[in-house]
N, C-alpha and C positions, 0 to 999 in steps of 0.2 A: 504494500500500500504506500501510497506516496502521500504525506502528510504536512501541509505547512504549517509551524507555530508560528507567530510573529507576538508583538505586545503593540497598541496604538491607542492614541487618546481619544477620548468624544468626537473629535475630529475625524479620527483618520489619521493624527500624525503618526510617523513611525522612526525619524530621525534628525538631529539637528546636526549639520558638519560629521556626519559621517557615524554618531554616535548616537546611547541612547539620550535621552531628553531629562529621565527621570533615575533616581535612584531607589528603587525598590525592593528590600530585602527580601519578602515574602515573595512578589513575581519573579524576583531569581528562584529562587528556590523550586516553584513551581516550575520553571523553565529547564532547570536541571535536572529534575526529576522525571521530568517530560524524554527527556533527549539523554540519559545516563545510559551506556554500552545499546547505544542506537549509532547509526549510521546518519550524520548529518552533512547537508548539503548547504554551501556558501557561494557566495561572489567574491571577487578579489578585493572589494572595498570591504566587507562585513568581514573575510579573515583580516584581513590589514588594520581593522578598528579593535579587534582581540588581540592580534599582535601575536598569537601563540595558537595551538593545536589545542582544543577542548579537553579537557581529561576524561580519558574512561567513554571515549566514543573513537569511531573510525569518520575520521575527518576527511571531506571531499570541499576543495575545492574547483569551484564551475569555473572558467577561464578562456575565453578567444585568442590568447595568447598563446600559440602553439610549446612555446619553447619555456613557458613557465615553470620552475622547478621550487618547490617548498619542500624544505624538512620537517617529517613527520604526518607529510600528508597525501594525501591521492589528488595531482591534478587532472581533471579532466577537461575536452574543448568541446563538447556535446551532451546534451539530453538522453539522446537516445543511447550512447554509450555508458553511463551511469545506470538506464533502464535495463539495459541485457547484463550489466556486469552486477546487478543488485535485483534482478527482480523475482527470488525469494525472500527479501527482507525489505523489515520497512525502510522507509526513507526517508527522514525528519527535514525538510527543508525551512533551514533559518536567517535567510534574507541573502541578501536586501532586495531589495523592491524588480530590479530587472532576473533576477533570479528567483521568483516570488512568479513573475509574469510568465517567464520561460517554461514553470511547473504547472500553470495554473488550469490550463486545459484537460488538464492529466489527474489533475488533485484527486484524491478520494474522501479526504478529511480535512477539516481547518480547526484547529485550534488557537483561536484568538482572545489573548487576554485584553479586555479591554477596561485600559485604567480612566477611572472615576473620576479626572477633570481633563483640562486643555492647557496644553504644553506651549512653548514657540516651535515650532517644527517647521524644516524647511523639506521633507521628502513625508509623501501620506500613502498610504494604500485607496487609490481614486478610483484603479478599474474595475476593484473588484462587484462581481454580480452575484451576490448571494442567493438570487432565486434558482441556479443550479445545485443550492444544500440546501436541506433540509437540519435545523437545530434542533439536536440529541438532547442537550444537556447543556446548563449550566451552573457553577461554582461561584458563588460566592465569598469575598472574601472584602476587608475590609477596605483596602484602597483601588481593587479589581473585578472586575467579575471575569472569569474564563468561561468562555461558546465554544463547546465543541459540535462542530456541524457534519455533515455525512452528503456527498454527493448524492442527487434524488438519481435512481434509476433510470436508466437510458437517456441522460443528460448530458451533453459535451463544452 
């Protein structure tokens, strides 16, 4: 299954200069919990804001840059090669926004924390069309709520 987390404010925002906006202990938490010995998928701006390889996950970075090399990481220059080289295990996609888009046709789940005010944010998740999920469920939680949503059947 291919799965995107993100976190974003009442808005829509999801980052300011390349980072998050907010500091939130509990949405980490929830975040690493989510994504702990999973297979997560990035952009070269979203690992470049981490600086480092996530612990206790197999880290893919997404890249058009053919000649890309990181340590400690799997770079890949496609979609569809991430899809035949993983497609017995989930796929936690956690941004950014053009790698978010790249997935989005494909999604089968979103889980989206959505935190309880409005940030300055200079990058929002704008395209998303939520009438291809259907919401499972949601958590509550004091400064967040998390939506986990389910692609509706025969949707693209």
């Amino acid at each position: 299954m291919i799965k995107l987390v993100w976190a974003e404010d009442l808005h829509g925002g999801i980052g300011l200069g390349n980072k998050l906006p907010w500091k939130i202990k509990e949405e980490m938490e929830h975040f690493v919990k989510t994504t702990i010995n999973q297979v997560v998928v990035m952009g070269s701006n979203t690992y470049a804001s981490i600086g480092k390889p996530l612990p206790n996950r197999e880290n893919i970075v997404l890249s058009f840059n053919e000649n890309k090399k990181i340590d400690g990481v799997k770079v890949y220059n496609s979609v569809d090669q991430i899809l035949r080289d993983y497609q017995d295990k989930d796929v936690y996609v956690i941004g950014g926004k053009k790698t978010f888009e790249a997935f989005w046709d494909i999604a089968d789940e979103l889980i989206v924390s959505v935190i309880q005010e409005i940030y300055d944010c200079d990058l929002f998740m704008d395209r998303i069309n939520l009438n291809r999920f259907v919401l499972v469920k949601e958590e509550n939680h004091d400064l967040f709520v998390v939506k986990y949503y389910l692609r509706k059947y025969g949707t693209k």
